[in-house]
C-alpha positions in Angstrom: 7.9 -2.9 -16.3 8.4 -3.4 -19.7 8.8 -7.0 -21.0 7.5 -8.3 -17.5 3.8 -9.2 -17.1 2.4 -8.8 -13.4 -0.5 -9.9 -12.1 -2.9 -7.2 -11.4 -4.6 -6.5 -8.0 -6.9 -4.5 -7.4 -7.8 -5.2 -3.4 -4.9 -5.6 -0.6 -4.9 -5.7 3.4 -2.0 -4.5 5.2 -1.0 -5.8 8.5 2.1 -6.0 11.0 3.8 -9.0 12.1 5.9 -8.5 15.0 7.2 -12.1 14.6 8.3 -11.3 11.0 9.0 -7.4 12.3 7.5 -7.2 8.3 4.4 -5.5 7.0 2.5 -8.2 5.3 0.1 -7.8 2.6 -2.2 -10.0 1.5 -3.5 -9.2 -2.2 -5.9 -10.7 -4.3 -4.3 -10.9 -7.9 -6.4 -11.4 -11.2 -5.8 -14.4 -12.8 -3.6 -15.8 -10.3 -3.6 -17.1 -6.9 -3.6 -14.8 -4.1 -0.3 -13.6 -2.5 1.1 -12.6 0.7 3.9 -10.3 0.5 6.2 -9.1 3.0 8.1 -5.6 3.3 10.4 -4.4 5.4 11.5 -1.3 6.8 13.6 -0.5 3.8 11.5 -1.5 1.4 8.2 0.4 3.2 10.2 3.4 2.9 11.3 3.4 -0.4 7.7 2.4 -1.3 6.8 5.8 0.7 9.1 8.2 -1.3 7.9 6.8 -4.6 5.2 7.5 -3.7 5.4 11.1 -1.9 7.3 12.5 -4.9 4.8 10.7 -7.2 2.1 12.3 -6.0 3.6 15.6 -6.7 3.3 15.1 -9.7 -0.2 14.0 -10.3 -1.8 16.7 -8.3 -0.2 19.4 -11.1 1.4 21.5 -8.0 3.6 23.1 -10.9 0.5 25.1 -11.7 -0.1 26.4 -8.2 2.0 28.8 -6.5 5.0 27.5 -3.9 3.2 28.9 -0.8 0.1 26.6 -1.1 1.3 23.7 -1.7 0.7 22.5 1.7 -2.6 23.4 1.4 -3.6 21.9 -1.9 -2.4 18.6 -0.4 -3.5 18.6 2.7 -7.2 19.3 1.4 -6.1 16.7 -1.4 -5.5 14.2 1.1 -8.4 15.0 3.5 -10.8 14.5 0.5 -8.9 10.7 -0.6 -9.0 9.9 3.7 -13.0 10.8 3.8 -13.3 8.8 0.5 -12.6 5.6 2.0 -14.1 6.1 5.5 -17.3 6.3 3.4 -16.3 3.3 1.4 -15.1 1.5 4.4 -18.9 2.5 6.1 -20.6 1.2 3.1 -18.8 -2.2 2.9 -19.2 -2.6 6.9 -23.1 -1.9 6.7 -23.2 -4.6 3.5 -21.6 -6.7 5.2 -24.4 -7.0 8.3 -26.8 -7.2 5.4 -25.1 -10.2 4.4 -23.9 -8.9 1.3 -20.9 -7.0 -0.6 -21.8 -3.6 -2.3 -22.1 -5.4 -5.4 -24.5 -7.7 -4.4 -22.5 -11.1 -4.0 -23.3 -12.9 -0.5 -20.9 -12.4 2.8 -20.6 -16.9 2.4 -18.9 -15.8 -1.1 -16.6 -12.8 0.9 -15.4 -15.3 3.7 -14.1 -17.7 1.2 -11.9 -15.0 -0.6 -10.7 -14.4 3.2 -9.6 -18.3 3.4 -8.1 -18.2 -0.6 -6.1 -15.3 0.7 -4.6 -17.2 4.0 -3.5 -20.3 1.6 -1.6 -17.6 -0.3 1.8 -18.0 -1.9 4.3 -16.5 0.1 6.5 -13.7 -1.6 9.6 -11.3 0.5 9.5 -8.2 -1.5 13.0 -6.9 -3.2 12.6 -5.2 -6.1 10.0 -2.0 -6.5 8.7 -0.5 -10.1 6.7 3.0 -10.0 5.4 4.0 -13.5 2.9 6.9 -14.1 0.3 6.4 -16.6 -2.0 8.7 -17.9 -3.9 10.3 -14.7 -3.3 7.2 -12.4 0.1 5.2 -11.1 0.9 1.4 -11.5 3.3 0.6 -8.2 4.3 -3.2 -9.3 6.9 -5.5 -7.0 9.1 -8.4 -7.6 10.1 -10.6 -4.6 11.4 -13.7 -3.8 9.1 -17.3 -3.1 9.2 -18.1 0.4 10.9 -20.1 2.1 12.1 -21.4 -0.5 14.5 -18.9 -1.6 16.6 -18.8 2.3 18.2 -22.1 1.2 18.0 -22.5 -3.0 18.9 -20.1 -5.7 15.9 -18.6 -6.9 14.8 -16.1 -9.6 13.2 -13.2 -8.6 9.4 -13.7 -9.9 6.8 -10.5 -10.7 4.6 -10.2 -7.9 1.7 -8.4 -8.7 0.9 -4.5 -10.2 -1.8 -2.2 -8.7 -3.0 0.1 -10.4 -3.7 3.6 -8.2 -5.3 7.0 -8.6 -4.5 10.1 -6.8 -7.0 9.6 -4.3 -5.4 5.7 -4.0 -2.0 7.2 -3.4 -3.2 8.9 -0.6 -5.0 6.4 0.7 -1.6 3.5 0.8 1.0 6.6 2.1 -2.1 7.1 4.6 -2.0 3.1 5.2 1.7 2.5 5.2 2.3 5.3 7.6 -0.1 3.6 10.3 1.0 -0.1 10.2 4.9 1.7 10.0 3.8 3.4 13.4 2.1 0.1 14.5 5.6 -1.3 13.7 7.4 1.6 15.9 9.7 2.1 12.9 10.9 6.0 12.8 10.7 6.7 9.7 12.5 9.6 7.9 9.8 10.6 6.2 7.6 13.9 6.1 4.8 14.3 4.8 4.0 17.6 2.7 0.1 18.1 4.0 1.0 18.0 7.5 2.2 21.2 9.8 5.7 21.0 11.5 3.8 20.4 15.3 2.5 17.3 13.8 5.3 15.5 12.3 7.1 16.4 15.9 4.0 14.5 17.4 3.6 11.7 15.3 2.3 8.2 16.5 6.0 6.7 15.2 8.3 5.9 18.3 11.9 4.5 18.5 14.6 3.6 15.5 15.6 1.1 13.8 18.3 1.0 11.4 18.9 -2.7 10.7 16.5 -3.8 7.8 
């Protein structure tokens, strides 16, 4: 990412569009507008295995012996997974307060909502994964839409998020779901989970063409 400044963001949704047959993410980005993004099977994946091998690396598995690896991920990834079910409890009971956790009204939170649907609209091409210090930066570059299906156009920086080991977790966890929501089969295992479960996974059918 050197020489290319992204905007940062720090809060994204994830979706499916069957229409699209493309993940979308909406993201609020700092100091510029909000964007929508959209990914497609290809580009999910790779974003996956950046992210699997990654991860790896941040939890120091080096220093632990072979045979429990799959243990110190899967109670890795439990801990991040119960992380943000508590922080998605304590955002859902703000929010029938009328208020966020950090005090700003629900009137202010349903106006981010519409900023976010009047988003520029990005298809994602280009992926960057760069470890820094004890946390990850995933940034992508993409293509305006529709803008770029009938003019040449220059592939712009779309935003940078910044993630801890907890965060990566918490997108693989994310990106697996809306890919099963998609019925993509992905070829993709994940290290924390036993061989009966990655047989009886949620993801159903193939495809091959995106």
């Amino acid at each position: 990412m050197s020489r290319v400044t992204y905007p940062i963001s720090q809060q994204i949704k994830i979706s499916f569009s069957a229409f699209e047959d493309r993940l979308i993410v909406r993201a609020n980005r700092m100091e510029a507008e909000p964007a929508t993004i959209l990914l497609s099977r290809r580009m999910t994946l790779l974003i996956l295995q950046q992210l699997l091998k990654q991860l790896t690396e941040m939890s120091e598995l080096g220093k632990t012996p072979r045979e429990y690896w799959h243990d110190v991920l899967q109670m890795s990834h439990q801990h991040a997974m119960q992380a943000k079910h508590e922080q998605d409890k304590a955002q859902a009971e703000a929010a029938q307060n009328g208020t966020n956790e950090d005090g700003s009204s629900q009137e202010a939170l349903s106006v981010s909502e519409q900023s976010i649907q009047d988003s520029t609209l990005y298809l994602a091409t280009e992926l960057t994964v760069q470890p820094r210090d004890k946390e990850l930066m995933l940034a992508l570059k993409g293509l305006p839409m529709p803008a770029a299906m009938t003019e040449r156009t220059t592939h712009e920086p779309i935003l940078a998020i910044p993630l801890q080991k907890e965060n990566v977790h918490q997108m693989i966890e994310l990106l697996m779901t809306r890919a099963a929501d998609a019925k993509w089969d992905l070829p993709l295992e994940l290290p924390w989970q036993d061989a009966t479960d990655q047989q009886g996974g949620s993801s159903v059918g193939a495809r091959l063409d995106n």
